[in-house]
C-alpha positions as CSV (number, residue, x, y, z in Angstrom):
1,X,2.6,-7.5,24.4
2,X,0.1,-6.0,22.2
3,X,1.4,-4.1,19.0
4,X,-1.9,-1.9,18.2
5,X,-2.2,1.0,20.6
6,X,-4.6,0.8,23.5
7,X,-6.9,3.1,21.3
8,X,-6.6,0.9,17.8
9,X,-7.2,-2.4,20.0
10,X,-10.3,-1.2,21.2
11,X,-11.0,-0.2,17.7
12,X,-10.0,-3.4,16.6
13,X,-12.2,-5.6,19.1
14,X,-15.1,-3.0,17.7
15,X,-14.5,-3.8,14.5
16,X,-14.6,-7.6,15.3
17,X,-17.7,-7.6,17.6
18,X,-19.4,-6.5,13.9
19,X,-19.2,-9.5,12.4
20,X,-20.8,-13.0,12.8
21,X,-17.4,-14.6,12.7
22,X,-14.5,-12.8,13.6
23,X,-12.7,-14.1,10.3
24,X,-14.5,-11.4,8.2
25,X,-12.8,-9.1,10.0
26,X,-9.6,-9.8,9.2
27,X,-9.1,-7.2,5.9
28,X,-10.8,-3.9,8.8
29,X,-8.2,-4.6,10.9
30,X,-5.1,-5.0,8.3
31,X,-6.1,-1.6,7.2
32,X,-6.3,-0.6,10.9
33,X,-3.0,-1.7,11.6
34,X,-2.0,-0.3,7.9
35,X,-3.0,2.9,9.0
36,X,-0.9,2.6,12.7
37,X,2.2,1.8,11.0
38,X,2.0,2.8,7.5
39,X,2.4,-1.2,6.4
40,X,1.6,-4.7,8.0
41,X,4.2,-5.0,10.3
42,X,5.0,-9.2,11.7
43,X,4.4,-8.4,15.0
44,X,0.9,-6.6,13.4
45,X,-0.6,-9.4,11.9
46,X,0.3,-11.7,14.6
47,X,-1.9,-9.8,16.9
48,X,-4.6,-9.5,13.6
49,X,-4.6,-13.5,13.7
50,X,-5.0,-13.4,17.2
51,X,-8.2,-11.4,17.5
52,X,-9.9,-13.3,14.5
53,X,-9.0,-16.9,15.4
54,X,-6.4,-17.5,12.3
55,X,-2.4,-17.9,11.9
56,X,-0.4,-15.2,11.2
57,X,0.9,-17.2,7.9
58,X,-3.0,-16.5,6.6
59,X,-3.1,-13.0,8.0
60,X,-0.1,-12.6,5.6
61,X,-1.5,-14.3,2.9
62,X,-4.6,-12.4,2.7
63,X,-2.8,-9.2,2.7
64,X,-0.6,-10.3,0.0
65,X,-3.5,-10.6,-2.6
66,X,-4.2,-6.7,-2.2
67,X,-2.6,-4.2,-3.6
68,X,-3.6,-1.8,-1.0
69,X,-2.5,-3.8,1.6
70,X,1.8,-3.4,2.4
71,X,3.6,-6.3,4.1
72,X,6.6,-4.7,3.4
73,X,7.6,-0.9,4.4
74,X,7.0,1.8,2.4
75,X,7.3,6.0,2.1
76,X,5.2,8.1,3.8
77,X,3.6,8.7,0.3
78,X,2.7,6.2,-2.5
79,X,2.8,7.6,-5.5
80,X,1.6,5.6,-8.1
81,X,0.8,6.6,-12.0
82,X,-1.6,5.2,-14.3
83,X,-0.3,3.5,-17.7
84,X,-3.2,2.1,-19.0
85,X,-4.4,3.6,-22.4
86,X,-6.2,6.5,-21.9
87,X,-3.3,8.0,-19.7
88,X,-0.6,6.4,-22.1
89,X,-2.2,8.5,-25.0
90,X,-2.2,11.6,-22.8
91,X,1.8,11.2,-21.6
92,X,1.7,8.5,-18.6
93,X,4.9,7.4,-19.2
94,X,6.4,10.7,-20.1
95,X,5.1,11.7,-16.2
96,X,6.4,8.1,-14.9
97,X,10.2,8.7,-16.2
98,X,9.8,12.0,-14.9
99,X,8.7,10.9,-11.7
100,X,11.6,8.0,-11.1
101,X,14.4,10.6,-12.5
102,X,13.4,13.2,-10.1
103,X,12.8,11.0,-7.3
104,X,16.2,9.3,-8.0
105,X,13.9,5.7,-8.0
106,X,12.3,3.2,-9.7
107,X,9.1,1.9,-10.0
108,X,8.5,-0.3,-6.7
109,X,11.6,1.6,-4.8
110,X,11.5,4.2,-1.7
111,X,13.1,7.4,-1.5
112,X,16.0,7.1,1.0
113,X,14.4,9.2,3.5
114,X,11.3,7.2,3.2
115,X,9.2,10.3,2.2
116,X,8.2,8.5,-1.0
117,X,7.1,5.1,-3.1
118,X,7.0,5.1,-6.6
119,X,4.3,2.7,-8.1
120,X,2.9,2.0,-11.7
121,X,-1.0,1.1,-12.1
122,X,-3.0,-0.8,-14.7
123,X,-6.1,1.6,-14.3
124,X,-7.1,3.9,-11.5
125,X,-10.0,4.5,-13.0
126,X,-9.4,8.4,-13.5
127,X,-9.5,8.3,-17.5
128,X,-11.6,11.9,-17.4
129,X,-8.4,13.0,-15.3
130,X,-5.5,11.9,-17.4
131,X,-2.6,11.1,-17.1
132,X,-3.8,10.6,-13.5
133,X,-1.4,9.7,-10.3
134,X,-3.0,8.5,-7.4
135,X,-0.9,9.6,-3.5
136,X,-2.2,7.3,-0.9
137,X,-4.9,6.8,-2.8
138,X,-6.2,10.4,-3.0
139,X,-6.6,11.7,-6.8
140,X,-4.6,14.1,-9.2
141,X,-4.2,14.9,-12.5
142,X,-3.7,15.6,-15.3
143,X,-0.5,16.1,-15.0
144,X,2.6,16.6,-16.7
145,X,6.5,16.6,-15.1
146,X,5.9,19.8,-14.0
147,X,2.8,19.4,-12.6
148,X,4.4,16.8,-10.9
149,X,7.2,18.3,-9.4
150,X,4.6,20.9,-8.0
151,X,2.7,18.1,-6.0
152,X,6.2,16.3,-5.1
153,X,7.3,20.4,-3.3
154,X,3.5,20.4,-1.7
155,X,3.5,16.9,-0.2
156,X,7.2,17.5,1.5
157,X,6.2,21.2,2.5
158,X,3.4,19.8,4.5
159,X,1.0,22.2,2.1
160,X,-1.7,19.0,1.5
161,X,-1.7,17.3,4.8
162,X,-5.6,18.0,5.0
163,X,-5.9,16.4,1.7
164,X,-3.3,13.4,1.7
165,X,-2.7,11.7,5.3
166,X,0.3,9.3,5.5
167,X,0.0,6.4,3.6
168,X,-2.2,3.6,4.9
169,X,-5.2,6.2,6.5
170,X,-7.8,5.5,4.0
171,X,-10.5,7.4,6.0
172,X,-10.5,9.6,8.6
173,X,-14.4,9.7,9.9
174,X,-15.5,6.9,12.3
175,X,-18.5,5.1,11.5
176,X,-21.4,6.8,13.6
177,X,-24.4,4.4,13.0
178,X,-24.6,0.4,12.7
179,X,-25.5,-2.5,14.8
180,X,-23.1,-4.7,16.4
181,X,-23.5,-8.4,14.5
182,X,-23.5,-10.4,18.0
183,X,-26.0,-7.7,19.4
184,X,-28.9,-9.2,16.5
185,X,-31.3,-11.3,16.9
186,X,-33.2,-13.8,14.9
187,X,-33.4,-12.4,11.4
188,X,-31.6,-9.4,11.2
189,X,-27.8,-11.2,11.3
190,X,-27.8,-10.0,7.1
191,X,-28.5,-6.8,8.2
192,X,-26.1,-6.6,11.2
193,X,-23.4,-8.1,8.8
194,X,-24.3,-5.6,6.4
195,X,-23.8,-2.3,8.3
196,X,-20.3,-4.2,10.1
197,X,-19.1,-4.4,6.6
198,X,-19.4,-0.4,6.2
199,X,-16.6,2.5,7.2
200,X,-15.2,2.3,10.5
201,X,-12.2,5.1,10.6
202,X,-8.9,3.6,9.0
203,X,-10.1,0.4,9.2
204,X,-13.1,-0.5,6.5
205,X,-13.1,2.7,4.6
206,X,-13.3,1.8,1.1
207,X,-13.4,5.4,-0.4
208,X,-11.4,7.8,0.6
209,X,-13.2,10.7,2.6
């Protein structure tokens, strides 16, 4: 019995029908099924391997080596602050003590009613922005504890659910142009591959709308 719904298998066998061999599609469609279930659930990447031709031991493996990739549950929001030096110098770990005392975690723990995941980050790259704390992915900062008790309120409230989706959602616009890799002819397979490898909803976006 398929795990995806009806909709995200259609979207699935889209994605695949991009790509010269359905391999490449594996990473689209773990962020597809991310973006169902909030992680990569067994019975998800069983039905990944499935659709590209692999096991679901690879599937696993894959996902494993990406740190945006969850093969284990986690909150609704993953919160995760920046240490590295530019943040450290402007309070990073002031904000990250804050942020497990409050939460009543630590780093790598959920909140009991699974609203939240703490995390600590090398870089997210948000040194103009520091200290800077990423939530799903989606920027903030700076930020200090209270700053950060202010976004805590506003992601239970609801108040940034047009900003923030659940965790795993990593764009909400489906891809609108492109040509199908098994649709190309002589010459243009580079091409085809190039435009299957580009957003496609949940899936293959690799910004955040």
């Amino acid at each position: 019995m398929p795990h995806l719904t009806s909709d995200n298998r259609a979207r699935a066998e889209a994605i695949v029908a991009c790509y010269p061999q359905p391999r490449s599609a594996l990473i689209p469609l773990c962020h597809l099924a991310q973006a169902q279930d909030g992680w990569l659930t067994p019975a998800a990447m069983e039905e990944i391997a499935e659709l590209v031709g692999c096991t679901p031991a690879e599937v696993r493996g894959t996902a494993r080596f990406y740190d945006m990739l969850h093969t284990e549950p986690v909150g609704r929001h993953v919160v995760t602050v920046c240490t590295n030096i530019a943040c450290m110098l402007a309070g990073a770990y002031e904000v990250l003590d804050h942020a497990a005392a409050a939460l009543g975690i630590s780093v790598g723990q959920t909140t009991a009613d699974g609203e939240f995941t703490l995390e600590e980050a090398e870089c997210l790259a948000g040194c103009d922005s520091a200290p800077c704390v990423q939530v799903n992915h989606r920027f903030f900062g700076p930020l200090d504890p209270d700053g950060f008790d202010a976004l805590t309120e506003d992601l239970r409230s609801g108040r940034l659910a047009d900003t923030v989706p659940a965790h795993g959602i990593l764009s909400r616009i489906d891809r609108s142009v492109g040509l199908p890799a098994k649709a190309a002819k002589t010459g243009t397979g580079a091409q085809a591959a190039g435009s299957g490898g580009q957003g496609s909803g949940p899936a293959t976006g690799a910004r955040p709308e």
